[in-house]
N, C-alpha and C positions, 0 to 999 in steps of 0.2 A: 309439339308446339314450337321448336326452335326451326323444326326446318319448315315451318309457316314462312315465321320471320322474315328467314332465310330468303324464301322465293318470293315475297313481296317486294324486298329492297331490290332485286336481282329484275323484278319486273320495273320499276321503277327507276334507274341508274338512269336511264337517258333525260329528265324530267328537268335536270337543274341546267344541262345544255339547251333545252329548247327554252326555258324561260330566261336562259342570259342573252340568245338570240332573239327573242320579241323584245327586252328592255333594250340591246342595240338598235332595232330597227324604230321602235319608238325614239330614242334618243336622237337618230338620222333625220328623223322628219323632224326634230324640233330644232337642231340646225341649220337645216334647208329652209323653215320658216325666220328664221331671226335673219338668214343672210338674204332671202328674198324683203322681208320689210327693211335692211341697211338697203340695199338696192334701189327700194321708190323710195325712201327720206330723201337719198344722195340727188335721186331725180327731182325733187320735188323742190331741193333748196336749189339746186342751178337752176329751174323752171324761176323759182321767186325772185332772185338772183339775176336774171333777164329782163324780169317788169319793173323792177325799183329802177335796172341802169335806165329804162325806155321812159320810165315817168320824168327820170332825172334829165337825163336828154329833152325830152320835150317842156317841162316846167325852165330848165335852163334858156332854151330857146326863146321862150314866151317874155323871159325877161329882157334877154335882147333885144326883141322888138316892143319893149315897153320903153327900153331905152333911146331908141331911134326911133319915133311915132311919124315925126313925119315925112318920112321916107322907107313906109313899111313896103310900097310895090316891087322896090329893090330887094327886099330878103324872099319875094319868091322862090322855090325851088322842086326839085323835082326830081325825087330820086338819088338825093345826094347821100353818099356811104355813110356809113357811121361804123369807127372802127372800134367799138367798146362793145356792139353786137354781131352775134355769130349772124351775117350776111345780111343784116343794119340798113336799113336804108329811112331818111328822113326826106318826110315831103313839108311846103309850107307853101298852103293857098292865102293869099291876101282876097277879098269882095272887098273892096272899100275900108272902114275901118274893124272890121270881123277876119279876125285870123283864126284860121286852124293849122294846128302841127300834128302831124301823123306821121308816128316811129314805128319801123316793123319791124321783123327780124323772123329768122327759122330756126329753131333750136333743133342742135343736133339730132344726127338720127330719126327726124321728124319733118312727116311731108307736108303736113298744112305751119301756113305762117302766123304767125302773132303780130297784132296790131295796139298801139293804145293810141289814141287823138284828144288833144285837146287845143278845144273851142275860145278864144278871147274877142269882148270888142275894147278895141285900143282910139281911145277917142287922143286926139292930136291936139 
């Protein structure tokens, strides 16, 4: 009966190695998950991070020409930089007393551009 025993544990000795190596490889995929989702948070707050500064740019702007009404034709523009976004550019069409402000920008790493516009009539 003893050298049963014997020859079972003797078959078996490799058993706690392979099971230390499947909870490592478990354990590596559950790292690689937590550092993949830190990865898009990080992307996702400087994505947000981009459209607050472009709202703020453009509701800023709006104010100014609420402040000067009646000589909005002069705050036209075209293209004009904006150095608070990654390659920023602000436009402003005057029609009469209907203004729109359109802020765009490219976020890093990234080939399509992002736009936000807003629309006002500034009566004089």
């Amino acid at each position: 009966m003893q050298k049963m025993q014997k020859r079972t544990l003797k078959n078996q000795g490799g058993i706690v190695m392979l099971e230390g190596l499947v909870a490592i490889v478990i354990f590596s995929f559950g790292v690689l998950a937590m550092v993949a989702m830190q990865a898009v948070t990080t992307r996702a707050a400087g994505d947000a991070k981009y459209r607050v500064d472009a709202s703020f740019v453009a509701t800023q702007t709006m104010g100014e020409l609420w402040g000067d009404r009646l000589n909005l034709a002069a705050h036209a523009k075209t293209d004009e930089p904006i150095a608070s976004l990654p390659g920023g550019k602000r436009t402003i069409l005057v029609n009469g007393n209907q203004v729109t402000v359109t802020v765009s920008w490219q976020s890093p790493g990234e080939s399509k551009a992002h736009t936000h516009s807003t629309t006002s009539t500034i009566n004089g």
